[in-house]
C-alpha positions in Angstrom: 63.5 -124.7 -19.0 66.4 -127.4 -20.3 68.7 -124.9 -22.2 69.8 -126.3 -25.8 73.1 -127.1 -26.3 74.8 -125.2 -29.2 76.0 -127.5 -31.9 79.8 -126.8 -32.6 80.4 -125.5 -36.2 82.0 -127.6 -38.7 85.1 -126.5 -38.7 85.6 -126.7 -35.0 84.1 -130.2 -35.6 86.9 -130.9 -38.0 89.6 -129.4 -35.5 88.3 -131.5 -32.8 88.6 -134.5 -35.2 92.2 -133.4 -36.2 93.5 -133.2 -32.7 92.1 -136.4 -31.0 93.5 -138.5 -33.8 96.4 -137.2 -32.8 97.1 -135.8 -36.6 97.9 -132.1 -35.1 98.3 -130.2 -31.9 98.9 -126.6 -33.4 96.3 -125.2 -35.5 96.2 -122.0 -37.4 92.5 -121.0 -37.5 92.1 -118.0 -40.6 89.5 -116.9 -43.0 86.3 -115.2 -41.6 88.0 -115.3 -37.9 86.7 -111.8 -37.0 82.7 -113.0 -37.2 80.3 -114.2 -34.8 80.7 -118.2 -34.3 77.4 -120.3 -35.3 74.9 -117.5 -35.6 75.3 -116.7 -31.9 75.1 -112.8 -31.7 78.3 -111.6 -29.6 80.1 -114.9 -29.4 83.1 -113.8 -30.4 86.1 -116.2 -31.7 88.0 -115.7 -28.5 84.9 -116.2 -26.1 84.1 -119.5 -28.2 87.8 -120.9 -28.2 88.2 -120.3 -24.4 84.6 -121.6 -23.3 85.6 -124.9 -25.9 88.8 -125.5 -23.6 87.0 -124.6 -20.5 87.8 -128.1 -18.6 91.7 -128.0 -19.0 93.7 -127.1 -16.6 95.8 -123.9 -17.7 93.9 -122.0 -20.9 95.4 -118.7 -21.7 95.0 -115.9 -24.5 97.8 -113.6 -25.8 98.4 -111.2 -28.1 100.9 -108.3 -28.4 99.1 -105.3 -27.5 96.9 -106.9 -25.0 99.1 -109.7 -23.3 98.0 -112.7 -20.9 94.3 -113.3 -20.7 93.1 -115.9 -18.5 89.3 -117.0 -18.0 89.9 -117.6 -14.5 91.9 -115.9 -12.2 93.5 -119.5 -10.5 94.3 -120.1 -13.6 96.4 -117.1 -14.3 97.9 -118.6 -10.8 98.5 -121.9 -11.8 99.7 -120.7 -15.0 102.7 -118.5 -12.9 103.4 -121.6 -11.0 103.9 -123.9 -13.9 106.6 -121.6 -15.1 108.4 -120.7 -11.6 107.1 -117.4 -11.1 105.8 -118.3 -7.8 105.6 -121.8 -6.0 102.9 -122.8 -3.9 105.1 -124.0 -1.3 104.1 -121.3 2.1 106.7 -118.7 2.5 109.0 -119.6 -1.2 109.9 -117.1 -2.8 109.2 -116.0 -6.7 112.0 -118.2 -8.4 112.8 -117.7 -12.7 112.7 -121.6 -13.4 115.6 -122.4 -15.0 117.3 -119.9 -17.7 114.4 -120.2 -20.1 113.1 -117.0 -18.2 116.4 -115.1 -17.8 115.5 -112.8 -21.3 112.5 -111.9 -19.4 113.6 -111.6 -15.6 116.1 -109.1 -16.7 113.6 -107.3 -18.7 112.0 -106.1 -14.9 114.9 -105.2 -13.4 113.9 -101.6 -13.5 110.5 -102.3 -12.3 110.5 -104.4 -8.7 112.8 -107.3 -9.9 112.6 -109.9 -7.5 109.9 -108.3 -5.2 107.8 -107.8 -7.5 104.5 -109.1 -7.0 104.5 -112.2 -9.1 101.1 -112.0 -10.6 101.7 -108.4 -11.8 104.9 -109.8 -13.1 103.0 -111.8 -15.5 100.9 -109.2 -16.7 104.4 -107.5 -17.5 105.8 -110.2 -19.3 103.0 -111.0 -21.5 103.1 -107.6 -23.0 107.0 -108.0 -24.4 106.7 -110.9 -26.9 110.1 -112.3 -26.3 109.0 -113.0 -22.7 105.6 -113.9 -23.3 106.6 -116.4 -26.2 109.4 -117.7 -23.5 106.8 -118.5 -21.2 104.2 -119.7 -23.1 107.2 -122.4 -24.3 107.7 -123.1 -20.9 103.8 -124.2 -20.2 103.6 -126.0 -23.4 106.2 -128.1 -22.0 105.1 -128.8 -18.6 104.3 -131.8 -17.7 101.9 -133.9 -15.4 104.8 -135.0 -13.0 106.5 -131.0 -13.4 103.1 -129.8 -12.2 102.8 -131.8 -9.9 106.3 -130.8 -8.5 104.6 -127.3 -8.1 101.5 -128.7 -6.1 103.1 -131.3 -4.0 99.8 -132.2 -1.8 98.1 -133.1 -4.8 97.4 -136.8 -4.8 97.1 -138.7 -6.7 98.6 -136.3 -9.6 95.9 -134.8 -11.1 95.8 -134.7 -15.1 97.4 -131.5 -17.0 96.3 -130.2 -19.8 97.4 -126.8 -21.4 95.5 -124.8 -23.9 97.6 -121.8 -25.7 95.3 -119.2 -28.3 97.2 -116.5 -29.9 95.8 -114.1 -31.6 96.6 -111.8 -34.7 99.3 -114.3 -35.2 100.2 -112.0 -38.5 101.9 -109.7 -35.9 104.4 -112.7 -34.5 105.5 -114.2 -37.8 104.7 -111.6 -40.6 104.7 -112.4 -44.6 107.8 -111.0 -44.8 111.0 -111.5 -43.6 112.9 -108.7 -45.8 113.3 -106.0 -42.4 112.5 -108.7 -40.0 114.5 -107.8 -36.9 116.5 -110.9 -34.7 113.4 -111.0 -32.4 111.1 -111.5 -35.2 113.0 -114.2 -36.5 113.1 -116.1 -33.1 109.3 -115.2 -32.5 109.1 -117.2 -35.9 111.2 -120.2 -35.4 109.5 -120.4 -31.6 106.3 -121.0 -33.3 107.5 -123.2 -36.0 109.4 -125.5 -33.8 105.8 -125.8 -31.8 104.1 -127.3 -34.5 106.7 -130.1 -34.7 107.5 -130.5 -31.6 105.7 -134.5 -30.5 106.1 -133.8 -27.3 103.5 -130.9 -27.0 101.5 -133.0 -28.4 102.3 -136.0 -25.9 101.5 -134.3 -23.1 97.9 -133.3 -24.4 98.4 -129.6 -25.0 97.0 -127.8 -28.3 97.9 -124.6 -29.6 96.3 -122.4 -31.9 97.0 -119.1 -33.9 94.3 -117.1 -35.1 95.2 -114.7 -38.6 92.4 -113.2 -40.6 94.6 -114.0 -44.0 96.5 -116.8 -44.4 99.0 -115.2 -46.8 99.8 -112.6 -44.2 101.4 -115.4 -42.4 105.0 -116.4 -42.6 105.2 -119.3 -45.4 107.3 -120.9 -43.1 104.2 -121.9 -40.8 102.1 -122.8 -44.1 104.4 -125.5 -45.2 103.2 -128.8 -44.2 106.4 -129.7 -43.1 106.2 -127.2 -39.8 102.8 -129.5 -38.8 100.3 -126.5 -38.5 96.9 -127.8 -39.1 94.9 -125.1 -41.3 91.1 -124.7 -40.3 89.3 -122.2 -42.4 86.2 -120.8 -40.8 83.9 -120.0 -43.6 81.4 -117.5 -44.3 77.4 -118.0 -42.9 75.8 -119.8 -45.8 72.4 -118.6 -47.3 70.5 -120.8 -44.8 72.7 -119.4 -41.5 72.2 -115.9 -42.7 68.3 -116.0 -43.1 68.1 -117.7 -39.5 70.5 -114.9 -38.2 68.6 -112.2 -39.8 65.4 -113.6 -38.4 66.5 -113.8 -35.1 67.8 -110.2 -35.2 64.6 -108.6 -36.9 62.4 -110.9 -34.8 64.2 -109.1 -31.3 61.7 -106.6 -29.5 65.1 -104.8 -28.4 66.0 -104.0 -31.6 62.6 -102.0 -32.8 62.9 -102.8 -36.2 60.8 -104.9 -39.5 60.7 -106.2 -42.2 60.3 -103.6 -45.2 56.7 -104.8 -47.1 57.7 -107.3 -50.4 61.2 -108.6 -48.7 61.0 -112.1 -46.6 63.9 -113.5 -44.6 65.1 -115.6 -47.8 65.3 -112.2 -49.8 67.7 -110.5 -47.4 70.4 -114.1 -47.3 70.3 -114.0 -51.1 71.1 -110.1 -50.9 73.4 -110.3 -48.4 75.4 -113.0 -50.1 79.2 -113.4 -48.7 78.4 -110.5 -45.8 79.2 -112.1 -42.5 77.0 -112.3 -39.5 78.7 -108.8 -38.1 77.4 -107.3 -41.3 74.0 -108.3 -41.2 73.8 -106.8 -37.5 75.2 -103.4 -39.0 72.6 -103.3 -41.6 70.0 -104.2 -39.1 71.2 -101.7 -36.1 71.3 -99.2 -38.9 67.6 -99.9 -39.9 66.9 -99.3 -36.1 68.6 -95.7 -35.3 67.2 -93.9 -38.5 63.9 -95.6 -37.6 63.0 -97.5 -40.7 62.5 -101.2 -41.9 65.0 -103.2 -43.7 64.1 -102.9 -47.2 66.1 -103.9 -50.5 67.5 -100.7 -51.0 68.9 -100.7 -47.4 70.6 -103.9 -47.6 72.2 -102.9 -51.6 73.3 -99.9 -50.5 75.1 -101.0 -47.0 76.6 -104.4 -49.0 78.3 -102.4 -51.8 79.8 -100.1 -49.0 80.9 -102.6 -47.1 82.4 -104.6 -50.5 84.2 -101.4 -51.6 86.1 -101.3 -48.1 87.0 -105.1 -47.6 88.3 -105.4 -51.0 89.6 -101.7 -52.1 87.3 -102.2 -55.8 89.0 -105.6 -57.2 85.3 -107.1 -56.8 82.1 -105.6 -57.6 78.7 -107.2 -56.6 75.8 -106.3 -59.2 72.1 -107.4 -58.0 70.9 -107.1 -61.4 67.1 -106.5 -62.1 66.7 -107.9 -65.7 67.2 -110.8 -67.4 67.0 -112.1 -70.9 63.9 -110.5 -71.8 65.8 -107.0 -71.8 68.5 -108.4 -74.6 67.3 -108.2 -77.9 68.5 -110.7 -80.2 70.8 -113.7 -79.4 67.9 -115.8 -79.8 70.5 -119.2 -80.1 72.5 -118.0 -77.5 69.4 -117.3 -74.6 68.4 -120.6 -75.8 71.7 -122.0 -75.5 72.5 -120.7 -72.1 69.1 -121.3 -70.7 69.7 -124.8 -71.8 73.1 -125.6 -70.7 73.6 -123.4 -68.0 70.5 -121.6 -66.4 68.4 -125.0 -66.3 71.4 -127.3 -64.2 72.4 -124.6 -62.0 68.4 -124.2 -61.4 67.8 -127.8 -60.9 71.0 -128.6 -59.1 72.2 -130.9 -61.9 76.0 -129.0 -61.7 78.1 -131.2 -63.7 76.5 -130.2 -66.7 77.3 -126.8 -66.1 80.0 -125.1 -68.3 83.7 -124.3 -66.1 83.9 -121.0 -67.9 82.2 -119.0 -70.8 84.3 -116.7 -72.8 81.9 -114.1 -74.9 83.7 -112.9 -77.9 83.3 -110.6 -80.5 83.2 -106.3 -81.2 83.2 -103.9 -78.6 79.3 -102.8 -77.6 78.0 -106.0 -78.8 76.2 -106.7 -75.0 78.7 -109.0 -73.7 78.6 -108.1 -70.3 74.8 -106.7 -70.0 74.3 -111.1 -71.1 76.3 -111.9 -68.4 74.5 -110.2 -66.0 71.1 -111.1 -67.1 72.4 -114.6 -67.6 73.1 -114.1 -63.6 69.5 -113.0 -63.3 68.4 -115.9 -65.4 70.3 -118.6 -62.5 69.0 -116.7 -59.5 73.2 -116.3 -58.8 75.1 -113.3 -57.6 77.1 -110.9 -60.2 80.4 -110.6 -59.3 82.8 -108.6 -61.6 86.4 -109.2 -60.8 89.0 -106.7 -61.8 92.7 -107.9 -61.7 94.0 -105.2 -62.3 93.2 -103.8 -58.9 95.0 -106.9 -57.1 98.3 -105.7 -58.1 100.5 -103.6 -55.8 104.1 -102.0 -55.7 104.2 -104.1 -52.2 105.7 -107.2 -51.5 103.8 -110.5 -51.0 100.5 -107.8 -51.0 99.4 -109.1 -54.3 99.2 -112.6 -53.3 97.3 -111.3 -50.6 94.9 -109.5 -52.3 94.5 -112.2 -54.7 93.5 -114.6 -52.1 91.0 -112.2 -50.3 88.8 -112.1 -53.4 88.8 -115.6 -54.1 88.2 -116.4 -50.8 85.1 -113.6 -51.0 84.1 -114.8 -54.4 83.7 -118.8 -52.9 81.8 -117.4 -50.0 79.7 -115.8 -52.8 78.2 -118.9 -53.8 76.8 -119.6 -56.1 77.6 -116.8 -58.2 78.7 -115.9 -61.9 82.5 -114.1 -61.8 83.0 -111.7 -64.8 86.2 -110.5 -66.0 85.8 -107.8 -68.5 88.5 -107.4 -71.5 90.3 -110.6 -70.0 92.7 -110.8 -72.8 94.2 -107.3 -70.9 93.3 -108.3 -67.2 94.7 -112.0 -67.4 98.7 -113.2 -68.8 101.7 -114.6 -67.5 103.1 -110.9 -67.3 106.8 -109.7 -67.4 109.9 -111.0 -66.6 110.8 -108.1 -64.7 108.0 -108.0 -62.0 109.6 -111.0 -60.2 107.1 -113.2 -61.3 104.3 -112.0 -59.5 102.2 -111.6 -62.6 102.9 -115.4 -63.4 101.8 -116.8 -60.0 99.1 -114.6 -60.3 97.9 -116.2 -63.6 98.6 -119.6 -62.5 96.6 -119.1 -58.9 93.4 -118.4 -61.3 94.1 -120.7 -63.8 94.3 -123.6 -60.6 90.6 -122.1 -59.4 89.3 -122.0 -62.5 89.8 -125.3 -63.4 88.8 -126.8 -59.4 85.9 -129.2 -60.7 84.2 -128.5 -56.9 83.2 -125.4 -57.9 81.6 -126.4 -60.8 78.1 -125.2 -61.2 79.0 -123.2 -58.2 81.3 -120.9 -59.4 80.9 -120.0 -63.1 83.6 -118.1 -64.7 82.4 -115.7 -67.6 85.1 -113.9 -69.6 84.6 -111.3 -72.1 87.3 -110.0 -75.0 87.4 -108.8 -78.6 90.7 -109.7 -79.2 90.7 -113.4 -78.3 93.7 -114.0 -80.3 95.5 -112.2 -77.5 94.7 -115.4 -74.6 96.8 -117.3 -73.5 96.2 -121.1 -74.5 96.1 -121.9 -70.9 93.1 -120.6 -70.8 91.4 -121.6 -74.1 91.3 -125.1 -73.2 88.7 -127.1 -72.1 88.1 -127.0 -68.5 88.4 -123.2 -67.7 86.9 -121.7 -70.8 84.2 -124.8 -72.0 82.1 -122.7 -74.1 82.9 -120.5 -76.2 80.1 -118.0 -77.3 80.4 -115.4 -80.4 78.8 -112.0 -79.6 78.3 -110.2 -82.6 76.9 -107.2 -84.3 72.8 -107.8 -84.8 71.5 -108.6 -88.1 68.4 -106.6 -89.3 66.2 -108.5 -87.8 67.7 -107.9 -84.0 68.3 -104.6 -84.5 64.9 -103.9 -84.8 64.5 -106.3 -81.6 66.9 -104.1 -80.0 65.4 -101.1 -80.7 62.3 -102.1 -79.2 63.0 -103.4 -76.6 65.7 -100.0 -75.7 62.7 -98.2 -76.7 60.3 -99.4 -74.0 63.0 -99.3 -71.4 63.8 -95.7 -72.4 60.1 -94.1 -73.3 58.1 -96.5 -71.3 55.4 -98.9 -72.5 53.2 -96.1 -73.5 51.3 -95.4 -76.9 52.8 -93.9 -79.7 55.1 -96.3 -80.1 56.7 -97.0 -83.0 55.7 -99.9 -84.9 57.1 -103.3 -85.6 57.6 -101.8 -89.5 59.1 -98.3 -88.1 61.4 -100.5 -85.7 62.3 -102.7 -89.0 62.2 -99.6 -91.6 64.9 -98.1 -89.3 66.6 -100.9 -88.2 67.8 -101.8 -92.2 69.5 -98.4 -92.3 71.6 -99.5 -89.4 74.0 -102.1 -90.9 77.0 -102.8 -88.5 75.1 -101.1 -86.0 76.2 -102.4 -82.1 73.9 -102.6 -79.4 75.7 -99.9 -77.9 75.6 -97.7 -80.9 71.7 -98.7 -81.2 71.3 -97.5 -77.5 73.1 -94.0 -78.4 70.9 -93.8 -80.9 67.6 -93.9 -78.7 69.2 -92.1 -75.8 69.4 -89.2 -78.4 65.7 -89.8 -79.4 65.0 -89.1 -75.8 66.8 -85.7 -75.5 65.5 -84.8 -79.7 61.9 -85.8 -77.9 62.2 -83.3 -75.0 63.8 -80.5 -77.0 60.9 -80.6 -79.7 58.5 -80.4 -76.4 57.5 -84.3 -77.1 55.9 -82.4 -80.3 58.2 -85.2 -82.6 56.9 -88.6 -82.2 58.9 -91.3 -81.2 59.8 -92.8 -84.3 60.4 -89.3 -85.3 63.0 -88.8 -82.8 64.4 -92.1 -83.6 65.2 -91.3 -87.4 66.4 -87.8 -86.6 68.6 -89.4 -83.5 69.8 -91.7 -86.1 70.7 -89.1 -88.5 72.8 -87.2 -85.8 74.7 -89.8 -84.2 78.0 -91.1 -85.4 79.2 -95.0 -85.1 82.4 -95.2 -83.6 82.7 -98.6 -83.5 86.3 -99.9 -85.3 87.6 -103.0 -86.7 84.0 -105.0 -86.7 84.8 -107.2 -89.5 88.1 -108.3 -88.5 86.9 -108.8 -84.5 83.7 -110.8 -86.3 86.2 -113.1 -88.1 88.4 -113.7 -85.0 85.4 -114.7 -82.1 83.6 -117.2 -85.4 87.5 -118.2 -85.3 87.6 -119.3 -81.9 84.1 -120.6 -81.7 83.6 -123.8 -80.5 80.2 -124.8 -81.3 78.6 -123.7 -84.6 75.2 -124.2 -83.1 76.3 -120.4 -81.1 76.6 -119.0 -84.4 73.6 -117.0 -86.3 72.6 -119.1 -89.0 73.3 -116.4 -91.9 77.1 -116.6 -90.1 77.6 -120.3 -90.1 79.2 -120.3 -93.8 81.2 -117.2 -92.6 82.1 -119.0 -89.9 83.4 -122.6 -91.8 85.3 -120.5 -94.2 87.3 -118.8 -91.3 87.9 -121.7 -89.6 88.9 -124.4 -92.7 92.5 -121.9 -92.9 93.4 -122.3 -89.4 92.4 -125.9 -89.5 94.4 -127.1 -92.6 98.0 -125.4 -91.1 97.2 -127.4 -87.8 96.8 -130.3 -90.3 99.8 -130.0 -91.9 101.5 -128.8 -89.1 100.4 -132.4 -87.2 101.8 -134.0 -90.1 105.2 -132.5 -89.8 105.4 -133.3 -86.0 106.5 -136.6 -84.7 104.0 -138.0 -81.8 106.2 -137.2 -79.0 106.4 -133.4 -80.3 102.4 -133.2 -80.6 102.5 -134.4 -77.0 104.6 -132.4 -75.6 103.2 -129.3 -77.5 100.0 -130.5 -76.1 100.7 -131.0 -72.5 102.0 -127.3 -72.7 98.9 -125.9 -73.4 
């Protein structure tokens, strides 16, 4: 049987393309580095990189705990040739090369020096960096005619072609350079000055660096100017991840099903921005305790796993309603379903919003609408807390910033919430060395990226949007922007229905649409929230009479007991019809509420335009 050849991933397509234009020779190779390559169970990075440079003639590994690794043992030989440790001449003698090796030589004095067996002494050297990094220099600039010099009965010369992977390349030129000790800083400018160097690249070596995080790296070797090629590897995407999970469930060695109700598809959509790694776990999991992969398997394992990679800034929510759960909002569902559920549905994304910001009183349902609006898209939930990215650490901010978002694109397509973002999301103090700021400005730059759109749908929520920044109240982050307000009669009763069922079940003795209404008209001001207090009481005054109280019973007495502690409503109402950008979002008993707020604001920008000259209204504008 003719054995199919493995088509090479896209980015080590785009690698490939890099280097035989001759655009790069050194390439640092982050982002989901520590998964399986193309769907291919135990094909490690490593294994991949070294089977892909398989045909040159020197191909080694390093990293600082491990050292050397060679596929083949003549070429660990070759290798030691190339830099003097050994000629091939009968009866030489180990020789250093040149001074390039004398930090190393002296290094094994103590152990054999110049007797030492010269292949052991390579194994040495590759586990001090200095040495190893001296070495490696010495290979990379080797050429055809210098190893040829070591193999003199080659003829004609034979071509020579180097291939240098480091790994963990975090560990040779850290973030930092605060403590950095004289080694670290020549480890650093060694593998900057390999990047630039034309000559590497002449003689038809490559080089690459692996680093999970490409903000743990020096920024010295992110600049463009030090000619390291970036490749991100990306996460498996829906359709690689419900191939992978196929072929794992499908394999008699692993004993394991498919839970009844869940197909292959179900499991990629769960198991959106997990790696191929993590779908194995979850499946070898399922296998020991003897049971089929079923929803709750997968939810449980992906929200451990989330927690651990990214220490609680994101959450992932598979919700399990949509907008048939929210009472009321009847022009916002319809809105939403409109502008945003039915293009992200039918693939029609430039029609689809940046960003939505939901304003308005605390326990009004602004985010249980942005999960069921979620729901609505078929997307995943993501809630993203910023306040979790910062630490006392230097340069670890940055870095956890960049983990999420990088997470949060592998996530796609998804919904990102950011709850109270008028307190998650500023320019920050003066006095935190502007971390806060380039924090701020590193989201305002993805939530404006027009790629995403329809991909990536920010959703902010706040009842003090007064307190934003402009920055992000202009079009192209925040498009819409959506009131969320206390119910009218009418949707309370909706609400209380529809809490009601969810609570009691969908039994008989329900209340009916005139109890709902009777009680809902005594609620004025009412929030959702306080609403739900209300029939979470019902249910413990229900149980405590011995379900001798009806339901609508319960509900007045519940409603008789429980406080509203809701604050400021009026004033919160009058600043989210303020900031409204579309009066069709607005209840129609609001919209002349809504006009009168806004005529105020809108005759001091008048007036204020009036007083400016046009270069001050630009350059007021082009601040904003």
């Amino acid at each position: 049987m003719t054995k199919t050849k493995q088509v090479a991933p896209l980015w080590a397509q785009e690698l490939s393309a890099r280097y035989r234009s001759g655009i790069a020779h050194a390439f640092l190779i982050h982002g989901n580095v520590q998964d399986y390559v193309g769907g291919v169970a135990g094909q490690s990075l490593k294994n991949y990189l070294l089977a892909s440079f398989a045909e040159r003639d020197v191909v080694v590994y390093w990293h600082r705990a491990g050292g050397f690794f060679f596929p083949k043992a003549t070429m660990k030989k070759r290798f030691a040739e190339v830099v003097g440790l050994i000629s091939s001449q009968p009866g030489a003698s180990s020789r250093s090369g040149g001074g390039g090796l004398a930090a190393g030589m002296n290094a094994l004095a103590g152990a054999g020096g110049a007797g030492a067996d010269p292949l052991a002494m390579v194994d040495q050297l590759g586990r001090q960096p200095l040495a190893a990094l001296n070495l490696l220099n010495q290979l990379l600039h080797a050429t055809r005619d210098q190893a040829k010099a070591r193999q003199p009965e080659e003829t004609p010369p034979a071509p020579f072609r180097v291939a240098v992977v480091l790994d963990y390349a975090e560990t040779i030129a850290p973030a930092t350079e605060a403590a950095a000790s004289p080694e670290d800083r020549t480890a650093l400018v060694t593998t900057v000055e390999w990047g630039r160097d034309a000559a590497i690249g002449q003689h038809e070596h490559i080089v690459v660096m692996i680093a999970s995080d490409l903000h743990d790296l020096n920024e010295r070797l992110r600049k463009s100017g030090a000619r390291w090629e970036q490749i991100e590897v990306p996460f498996p995407s829906f359709e690689e991840r419900a191939a992978f999970a196929k072929t794992l469930i499908e394999n008699p060695e692993n004993e394991v099903r498919l839970a009844d109700g869940i197909t292959y598809e179900d499991i990629a959509r769960l198991t959106t921005g997990l790696r191929y790694i993590d779908l194995e776990d979850i499946v070898l999991r399922a296998s020991f305790q003897q049971q089929p992969v079923s929803r709750a398997l997968v939810k449980a394992r992906k929200d451990e796993i989330v927690a651990s990679e990214f220490e609680e800034v994101l959450q992932v929510v598979e919700n399990e309603f949509g907008f048939e759960s929210l009472g009321g909002m009847s022009e916002i569902k319809d809105d939403l379903l409109e502008n945003v559920v039915g293009p992200m549905t039918s693939g029609d994304l430039r029609l689809v919003p940046q960003g939505v910001l939901l304003m308005g009183p605390a326990g009004t349902g602004k985010t249980r609408l942005a999960r069921a609006l979620a729901k609505e898209a078929g997307v995943t939930f993501v809630e993203l807390q910023p306040s979790k990215i910062f630490s006392k650490f230097v340069g670890d901010t940055e870095r956890r910033l960049e983990r999420a978002l990088s997470a949060i694109k592998a996530m796609t397509p998804c919904i990102v919430f950011v709850d109270e973002i008028d307190q998650a999301v500023g320019r920050g103090e003066s006095g935190d060395s502007g971390v806060s700021n380039r924090v701020f400005k590193r989201l305002m730059e993805i939530m404006s990226d027009t790629t995403l759109r329809g991909k990536l749908l920010w959703v902010g929520a706040s009842n003090r949007p007064d307190l934003l920044d402009a920055a992000l109240l202009r079009p192209g982050r925040f498009d819409k922007k959506i009131p969320i307000l206390a119910p009218d009669a009418h949707e309370r009763a909706s609400i209380l229905q529809v809490l009601t069922v969810q609570a009691f079940g969908n039994i008989s003795g329900l209340p009916t649409e005139q109890e709902y209404q009777e009680l809902a008209d005594q609620m004025a001001d009412y929030t959702g929230a306080e609403i739900e207090g209300v029939v979470g009481k019902a249910m413990q005054l229900a149980a405590r009479s011995g379900k001798t109280w009806s339901i609508a019973r319960s509900l007045q007495e519940a409603y008789a007991r429980i406080i509203p502690s809701t604050q400021d409503i009026d004033s919160m109402t009058r600043l989210a019809l303020l900031h409204c950008n579309d009066l069709d979002l607005v209840p129609a008993h609001l919209r002349d509420l809504a006009r009168a707020v806004r005529k105020p604001a809108r005759d001091e920008l008048d007036e204020r335009n009036e007083t400016q000259s046009p270069q001050a209204r630009r350059a007021r504008r082009d601040t904003l």
